[in-house]
N, C-alpha and C positions, 0 to 999 in steps of 0.2 A: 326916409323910409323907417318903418316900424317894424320889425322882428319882434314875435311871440314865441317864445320857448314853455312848453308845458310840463315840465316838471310834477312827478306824483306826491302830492302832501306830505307824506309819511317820508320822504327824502328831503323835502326842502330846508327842514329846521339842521338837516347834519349837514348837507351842502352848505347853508348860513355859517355854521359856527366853523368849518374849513376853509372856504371862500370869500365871509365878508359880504361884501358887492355883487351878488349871482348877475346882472347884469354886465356891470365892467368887468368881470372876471372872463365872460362870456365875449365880448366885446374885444377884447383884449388879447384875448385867445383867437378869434378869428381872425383878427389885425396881424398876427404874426405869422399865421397859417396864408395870408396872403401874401404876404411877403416872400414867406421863406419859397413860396411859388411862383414869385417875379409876376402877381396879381396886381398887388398895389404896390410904386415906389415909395420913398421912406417918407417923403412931404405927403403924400397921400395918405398915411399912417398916421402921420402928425392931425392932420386936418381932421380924419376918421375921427381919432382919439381926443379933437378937442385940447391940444397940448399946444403950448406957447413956443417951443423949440424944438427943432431934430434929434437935438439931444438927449430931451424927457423921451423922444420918441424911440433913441436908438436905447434907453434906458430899460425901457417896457418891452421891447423886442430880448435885448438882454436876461431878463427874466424867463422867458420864454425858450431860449436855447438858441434865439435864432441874432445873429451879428450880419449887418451889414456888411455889405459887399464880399462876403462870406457863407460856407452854411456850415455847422457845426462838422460834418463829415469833410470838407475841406480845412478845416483848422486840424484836427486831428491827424489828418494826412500830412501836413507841414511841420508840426509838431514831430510824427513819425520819422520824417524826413531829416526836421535837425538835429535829433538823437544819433541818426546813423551816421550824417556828417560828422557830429561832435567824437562817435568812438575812432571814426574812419581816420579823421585830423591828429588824434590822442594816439 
């Protein structure tokens, strides 16, 4: 499938020179928005993006904020959790 994103002129040249790749950026950005949705599994992410391993794949989601088998507000809650442990023990 083909996705067309239209972009106004006058934005595209400062999009370029912060994004690079206004495609893969885009691309890459929906990849992990699926994800982080339990839309596409991680192999399905791989495939999407064209990557040779789960790992580039769990890489590009890493960018993104988003960790497998994880979402960023569950790390932080654990995180949270071993702090209190840690004074609780101390």
């Amino acid at each position: 499938m083909v996705v067309t994103v239209n972009i106004p002129d006058d934005l595209v040249a400062e999009l370029g020179n912060g994004f690079g790749n206004l495609g893969r950026t885009a691309l890459e950005a929906l990849a992990a928005e699926a994800y982080s949705k339990d839309v596409l599994s991680l192999e399905q992410i791989r495939r999407m993006l064209e990557l040779e391993s789960r790992w580039e794949a769990q890489e590009v989601l890493g960018r993104y904020g988003v960790w497998p088998g994880q979402s960023a507000a569950e790390i932080l809650e654990d995180a949270r959790r071993s702090s209190e442990f840690r004074q609780a023990v101390l």
